[in-house]
N, C-alpha and C positions, 0 to 999 in steps of 0.2 A: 026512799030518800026524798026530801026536798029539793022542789028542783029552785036553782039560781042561788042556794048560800056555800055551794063549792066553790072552789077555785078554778078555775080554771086551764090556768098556766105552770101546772106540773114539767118539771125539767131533772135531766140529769143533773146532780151537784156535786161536787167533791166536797168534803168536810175534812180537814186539817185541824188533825189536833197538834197543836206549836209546845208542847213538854214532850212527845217524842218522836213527832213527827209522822206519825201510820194517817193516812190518807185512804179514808174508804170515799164509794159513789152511794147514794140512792137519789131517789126522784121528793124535789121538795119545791115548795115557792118564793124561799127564802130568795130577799132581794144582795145580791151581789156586786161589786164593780171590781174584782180582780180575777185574774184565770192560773188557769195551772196545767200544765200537761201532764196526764195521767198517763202512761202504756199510749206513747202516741197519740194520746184524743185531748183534748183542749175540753175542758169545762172549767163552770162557773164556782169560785172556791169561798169557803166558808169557816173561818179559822177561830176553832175553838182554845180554851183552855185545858178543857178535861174532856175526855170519852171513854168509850167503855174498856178502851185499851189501855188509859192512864189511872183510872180510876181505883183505889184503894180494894172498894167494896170486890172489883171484878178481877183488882188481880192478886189482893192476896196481902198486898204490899201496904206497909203505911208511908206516907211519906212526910217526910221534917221539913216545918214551916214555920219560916220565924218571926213565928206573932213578939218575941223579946225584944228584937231589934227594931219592929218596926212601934212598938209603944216606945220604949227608948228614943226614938226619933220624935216620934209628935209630943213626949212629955217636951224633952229640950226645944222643939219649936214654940212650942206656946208656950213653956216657963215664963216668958218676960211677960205677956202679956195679961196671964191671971195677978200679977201681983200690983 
């Protein structure tokens, strides 16, 4: 390996997936400013949307997203201003 284009500052992280909440640890660099106590240990938390415990592909499941409501919003926001 080359030396000096690593990183250096490997640490424990928690990663928070916020759709269902499962909370794993591994060691990352990712930069953080909130914590979370995991099984009594305090580490630095890092809150996704999707992981491999929400994700469609890993569990099987599809999940309903409603792309309808949300173009129905931005046509009626900007309706006034195309015209």
């Amino acid at each position: 390996m080359k030396k000096g284009i690593h990183p250096e500052n490997y640490r424990l992280v928690a990663f928070k997936d916020m759709s269902n909440e499962d909370v794993f640890i591994t060691k990352s660099t990712v930069e953080t400013k909130e914590t979370i106590t995991h099984e009594g240990v305090e580490y630095p938390v890092f809150k996704m949307e999707i992981s491999r415990t929400s994700h469609p592909f890993y569990t099987g499941k599809s999940k309903l997203i409603d792309t309808a409501g949300r173009i129905d919003k931005f046509k009626t926001k900007y309706a006034t201003r195309a015209k």
